[in-house]
N, C-alpha and C positions, 0 to 999 in steps of 0.2 A: 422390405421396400415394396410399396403398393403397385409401385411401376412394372415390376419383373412381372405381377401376373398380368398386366394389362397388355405389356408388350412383347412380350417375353416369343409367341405366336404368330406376330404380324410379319410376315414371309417377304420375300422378295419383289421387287420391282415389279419383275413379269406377272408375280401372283397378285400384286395389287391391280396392277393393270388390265390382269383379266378378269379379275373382280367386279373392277367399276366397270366394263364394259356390261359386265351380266348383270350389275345391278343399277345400269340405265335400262337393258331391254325391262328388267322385270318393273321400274317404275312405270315406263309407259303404257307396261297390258296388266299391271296389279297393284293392289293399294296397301298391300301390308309391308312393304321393304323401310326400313328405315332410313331415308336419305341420307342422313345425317351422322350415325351409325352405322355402317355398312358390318360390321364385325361382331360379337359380343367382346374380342378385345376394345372394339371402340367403345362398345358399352359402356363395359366396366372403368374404362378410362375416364369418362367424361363422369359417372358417378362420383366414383372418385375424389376426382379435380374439381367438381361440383361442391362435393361434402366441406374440402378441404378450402375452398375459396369462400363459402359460404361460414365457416366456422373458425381460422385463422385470415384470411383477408378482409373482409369486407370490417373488423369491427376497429380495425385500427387504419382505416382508409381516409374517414375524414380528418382525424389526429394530425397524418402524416400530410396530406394535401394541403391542408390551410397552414401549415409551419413548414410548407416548403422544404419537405424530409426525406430522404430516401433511406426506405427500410432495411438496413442492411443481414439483421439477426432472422427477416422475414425471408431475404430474397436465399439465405444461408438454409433455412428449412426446405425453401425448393430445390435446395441440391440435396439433402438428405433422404428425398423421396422422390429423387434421380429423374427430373423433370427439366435441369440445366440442359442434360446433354441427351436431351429427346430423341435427335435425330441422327446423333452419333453412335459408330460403329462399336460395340459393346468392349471390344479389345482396349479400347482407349476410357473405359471408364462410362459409356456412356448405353443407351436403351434400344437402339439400333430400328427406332420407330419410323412410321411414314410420314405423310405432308397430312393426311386426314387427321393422324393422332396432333401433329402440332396444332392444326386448327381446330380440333373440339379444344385443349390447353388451352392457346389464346382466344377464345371464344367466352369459356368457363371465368379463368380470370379479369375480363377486362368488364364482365357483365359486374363486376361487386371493386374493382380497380383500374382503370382503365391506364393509372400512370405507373401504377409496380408493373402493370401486364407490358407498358412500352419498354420500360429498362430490361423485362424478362425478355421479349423481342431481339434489342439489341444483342443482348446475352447470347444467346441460344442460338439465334439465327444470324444475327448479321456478324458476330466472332466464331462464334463455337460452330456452328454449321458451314459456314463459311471457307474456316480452316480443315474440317473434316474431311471436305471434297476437294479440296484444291491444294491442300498442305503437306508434305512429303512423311515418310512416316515418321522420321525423328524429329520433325515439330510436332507433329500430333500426339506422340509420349512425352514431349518436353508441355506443352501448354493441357493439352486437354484433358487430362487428367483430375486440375485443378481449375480447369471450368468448368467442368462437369459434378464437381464435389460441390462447386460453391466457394471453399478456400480463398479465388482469387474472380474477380469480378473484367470482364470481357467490355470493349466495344468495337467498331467499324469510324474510321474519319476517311470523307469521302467530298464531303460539302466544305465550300469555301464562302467567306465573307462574298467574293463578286460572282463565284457562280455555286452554284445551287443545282437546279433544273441542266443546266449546263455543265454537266459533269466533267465533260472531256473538253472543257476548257480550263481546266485544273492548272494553276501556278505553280502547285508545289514542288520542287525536285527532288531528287535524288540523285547525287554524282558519284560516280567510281571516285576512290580515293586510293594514296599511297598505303592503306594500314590493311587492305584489302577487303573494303567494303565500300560502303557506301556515306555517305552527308547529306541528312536530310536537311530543309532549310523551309519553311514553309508555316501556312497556318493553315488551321480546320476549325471549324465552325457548326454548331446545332447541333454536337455530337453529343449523344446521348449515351450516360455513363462515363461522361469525362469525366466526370468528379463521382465524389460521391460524399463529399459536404463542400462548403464553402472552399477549403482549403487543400482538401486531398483530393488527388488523380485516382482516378480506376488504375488499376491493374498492368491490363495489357490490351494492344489494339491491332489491329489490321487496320492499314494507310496504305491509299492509293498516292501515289506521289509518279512525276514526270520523268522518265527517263532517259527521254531523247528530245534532238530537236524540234522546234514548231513547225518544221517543215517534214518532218516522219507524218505518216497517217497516222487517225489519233487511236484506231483500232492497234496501230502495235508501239506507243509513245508511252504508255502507263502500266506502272509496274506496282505490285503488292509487295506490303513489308510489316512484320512482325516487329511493333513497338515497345516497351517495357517503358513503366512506370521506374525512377533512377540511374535512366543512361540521361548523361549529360546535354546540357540544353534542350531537353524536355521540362517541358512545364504548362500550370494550367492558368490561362490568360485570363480569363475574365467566366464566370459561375453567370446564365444567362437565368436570370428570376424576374418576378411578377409577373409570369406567363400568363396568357389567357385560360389554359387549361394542365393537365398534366404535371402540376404542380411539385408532386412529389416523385419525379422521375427528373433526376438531376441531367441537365443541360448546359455542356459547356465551351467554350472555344481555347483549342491547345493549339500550342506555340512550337514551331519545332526550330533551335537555333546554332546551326551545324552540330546537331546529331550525327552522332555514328553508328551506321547502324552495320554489323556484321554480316556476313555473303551469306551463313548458313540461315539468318532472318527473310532471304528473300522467297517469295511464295510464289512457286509455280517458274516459268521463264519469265527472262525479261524483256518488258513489252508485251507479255502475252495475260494480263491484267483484266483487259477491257471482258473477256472469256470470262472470268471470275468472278466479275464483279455485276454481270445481264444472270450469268447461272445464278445466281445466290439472290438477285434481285428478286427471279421469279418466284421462290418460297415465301421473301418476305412481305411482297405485294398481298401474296393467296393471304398470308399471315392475318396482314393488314384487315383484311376485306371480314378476316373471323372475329377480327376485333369491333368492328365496326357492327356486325351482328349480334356480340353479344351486350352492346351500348343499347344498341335497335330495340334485342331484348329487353333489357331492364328497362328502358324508358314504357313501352307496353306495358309492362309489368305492374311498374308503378302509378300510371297515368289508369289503368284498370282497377287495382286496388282505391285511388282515388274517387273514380266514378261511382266505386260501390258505396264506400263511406260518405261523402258529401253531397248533403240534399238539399234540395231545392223543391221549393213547393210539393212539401211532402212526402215528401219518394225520391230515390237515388238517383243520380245524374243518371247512371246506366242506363236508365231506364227512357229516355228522349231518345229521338230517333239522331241527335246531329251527333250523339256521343256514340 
């Protein structure tokens, strides 16, 4: 597994922390630091995930984008070269890497896929990362394991049909019940990896859902819960297609209709959610922002490539000063 040499090195918090501070002095007074790389583990890593996006992703990207596909035998390779569970603590199955290694990965893949690299997002960071830091330890041997392998496919429902942007105005509940659990009751919306074709649900999820009343602060009203794919009144409502983009990153909105969901499913306190859900935002943000570079990337890329082959009055576009 590629991953073990890449990360197998990448030290602790404080070591990455004092890294990157010595490797902002040395960009400001020197010009050979690799921003981008700070490590030869990043190196190697981004090689790697280079080689590997470059020679398995990118040649079945347009296939799956225009048929509205999500690669599933594809997304099962990237747990077999232990990329699932990046940022998971190795005990559980997973590589035990930093926020730089996740974002050379999502950087790598979204420059040659940008809609496998969203599902892989979801995955890895918005469940599996998610649950890594917030999740007790015997959810973390019961779920991560099998998110980490690939096995079993991961998302986050968080977003609702009326709020979105408005998170902590979430409908959804969750009530203590007689069976000593809970009943969810609720819908999620633009969850990515609800499905994974027209007809089948992901796996498993992290749901934010309401736990008290509207008059609690909204900072301790929401609580995390460990979802499964065959607890009753779960289902997937409606598969959201002819996207604008993203195409082959399934999009769906799930239904939840008095679910019962078990005490030992809940993650973290309750009420104490909102904590879980800004921590785990902040990786997915940074996430984002490597994805958005590696798009950045490839459109350069190509829009260069283009300049050089197409001419114009005799000589390569490149060659004009507006290009």
């Amino acid at each position: 597994m590629f991953l073990a040499r890449a990360s197998a090195n990448i030290g602790t918090r404080a070591r990455v922390l004092n890294q990157t501070r010595s490797s902002l002095r040395c960009f400001s007074t020197r010009y050979d630091h690799d921003l981008f790389n700070p490590s030869d583990e990043h190196r190697i890593l981004r090689s790697q995930v280079r080689d590997f996006a470059e020679n398995e992703v990118e040649p079945q990207a347009k296939e799956f984008n225009r048929n509205e596909k999500f690669n599933i035998d594809l997304y099962r390779k990237v747990g077999e070269l232990g990329l699932l569970g990046l940022t998971v603590d190795p005990e559980y199955g997973g590589a035990g890497a930093d926020a730089v290694s996740s974002c050379i990965v999502h950087e790598e893949l979204s420059a040659v896929d940008p809609a496998f690299c969203l599902s892989y997002l979801a995955h890895s960071l918005l469940f599996t990362n998610n649950l890594n830091f917030n999740g007790n330890q015997e959810q973390k041997e019961r779920f991560l394991p099998d998110a980490c392998s690939g096995k079993r496919i991961g998302g986050m429902c968080m977003s609702e049909p009326a709020y979105g942007t408005d998170v902590l105005g979430m409908q959804t509940t969750a009530v203590k019940n007689n069976k000593g659990g809970y009943t969810l009751n609720g819908q999620k919306m633009w969850i990515t990896n609800g499905c994974v074709d027209d007809d089948t649900l992901g796996d498993m999820f992290l749901v934010y859902a309401r736990t008290a009343t509207e008059d609690t602060p909204a900072s301790r009203s929401i609580s995390l819960f460990l979802v499964e794919k065959g607890m009753d009144g779960f289902s997937l409502g409606t598969r959201i297609k002819d996207k604008c983009g993203m195409r082959a990153s399934a999009t769906a909105e799930l239904v939840f209709e008095d679910v019962h969901v078990p005490a030992e499913n809940l993650v973290g306190e309750e009420g104490g959610a909102v904590l879980c859900m800004m921590r785990n935002l902040e990786i997915e943000r940074v996430a984002l922002g490597a994805m958005s570079c590696g798009i950045a990337r490839r459109s350069v890329e190509m829009m260069n490539a283009y300049a050089n082959e197409r001419k114009a009055f005799s000589q390569p576009l490149v060659n004009f000063g507006q290009i």
